[in-house]
C-alpha positions, 0 to 999 in steps of 0.5 A: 500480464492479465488484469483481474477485476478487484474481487468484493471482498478478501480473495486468493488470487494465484499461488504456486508451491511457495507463495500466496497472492491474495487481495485486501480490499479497502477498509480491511485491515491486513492483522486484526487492530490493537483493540480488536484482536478478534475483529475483521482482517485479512489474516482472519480471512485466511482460514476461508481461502485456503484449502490447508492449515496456516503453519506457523510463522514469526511474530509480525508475520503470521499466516504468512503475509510478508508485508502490510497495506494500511488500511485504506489501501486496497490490493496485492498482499504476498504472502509465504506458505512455508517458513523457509519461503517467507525468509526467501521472499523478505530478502527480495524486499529488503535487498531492493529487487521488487518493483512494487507498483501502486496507483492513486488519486491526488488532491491536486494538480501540479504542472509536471507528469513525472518526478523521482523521489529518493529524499529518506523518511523517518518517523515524525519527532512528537506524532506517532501516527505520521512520517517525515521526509528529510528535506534538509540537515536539519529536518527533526526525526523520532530514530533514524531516518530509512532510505526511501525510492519512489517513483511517480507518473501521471497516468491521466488527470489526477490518477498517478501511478507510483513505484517503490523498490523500498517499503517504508512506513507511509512512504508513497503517502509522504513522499507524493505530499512532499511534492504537491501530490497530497493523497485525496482524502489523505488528512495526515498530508493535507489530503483533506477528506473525500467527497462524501458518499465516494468510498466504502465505509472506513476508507479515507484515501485513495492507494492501490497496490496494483501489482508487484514485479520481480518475482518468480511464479504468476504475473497478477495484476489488479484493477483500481476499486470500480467505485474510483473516480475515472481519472481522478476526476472528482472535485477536490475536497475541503479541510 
């Protein structure tokens, strides 16, 4: 597997006859935002990247992008070419046979290099904008809580590596803040802010997608943004 360098903007990074690999980079929202139906996305960049007409797909799943990235967090989004391939492709998320591979930077340390994480997540009781991991009976949920896998290592410093098989809203957010690893710049999980001056414009954490395993076609990884810190190595922020 060859590592690519993360491209300056949206990019087509492999395809085959059925899906689409395609990066986002931080502070690009996957689908135009509530209030700016025409404002800047990655399905608006569809257009620019490929060489054919976008057919049409369910509601959710325009243009063909199976999943989405929050947007903050920079990387891989799949994306279906066909109708067909997209039920194929959402199948391999739901029943748990794609191993997704992220990378992020904690706010602070904690004395362990490894930890499995299958405590559920369910959406918090009264803020619509945040989720709750289920640390007990009687841990409160808006709805129903969703089975949630995540594992974590330390690769070096303050920079982890996280591996999800299931695709939980905020899953890797709330689950690494569950055990001391709050996301940098994550406010919503005690993550405080960046540093001032450290990340683009519109861009409040550090998350990755570096690359997703278990599917048919190209190998495609993708380097953490160059503007990251090495290692994770910043001061820890304020707030």
């Amino acid at each position: 597997m060859t590592a690519l360098k993360c491209p300056e903007g949206p990019a087509l990074l492999a395809e085959t006859e059925e899906l689409r690999w395609l990066y986002k980079p931080p502070g690009l929202p996957v689908f135009p935002p509530h209030g700016d139906p025409e404002g800047p996305s990655l399905y608006a960049a569809l257009p620019q990247l490929v060489a054919e007409p976008l057919l049409t797909f369910p509601q959710g799943f325009e243009g063909g992008l199976a999943h989405r990235l929050d947007t903050s967090t920079s990387g891989l989004v799949l994306a279906a070419r066909t109708p067909e391939a997209l039920i194929r492709l959402r199948a391999l998320f739901s029943g748990g046979h794609l191993e997704k591979r992220y990378r992020f930077i904690a706010r602070n340390d904690v004395p362990w290099h490894e930890h499995l994480l299958e405590l559920p997540i369910g959406h918090h009781p009264s803020r619509r904008d945040r989720m709750v991991v289920q640390r007990g009976p009687n841990t409160q949920a808006r709805g129903h809580f969703y089975p949630a896998h995540t594992r974590l290592r330390r690769v070096e410093g303050r920079l982890w590596e996280a591996v999800i098989t299931t695709g939980v809203m905020h899953q890797i957010r709330a689950h690494a803040a569950s055990v001391g690893l709050a996301l940098l710049g994550d406010h919503l999980y005690g993550g405080g802010a960046l540093p001032e001056g450290l990340a683009p414009p519109g861009v409040r954490f550090c998350l990755h997608h570096a690359e997703t395993l278990g599917l048919p076609g190209p190998q495609v990884s993708v380097l953490s943004p160059s503007w990251w810190p090495r290692s994770g190595a910043t001061p820890p922020a304020g707030g």
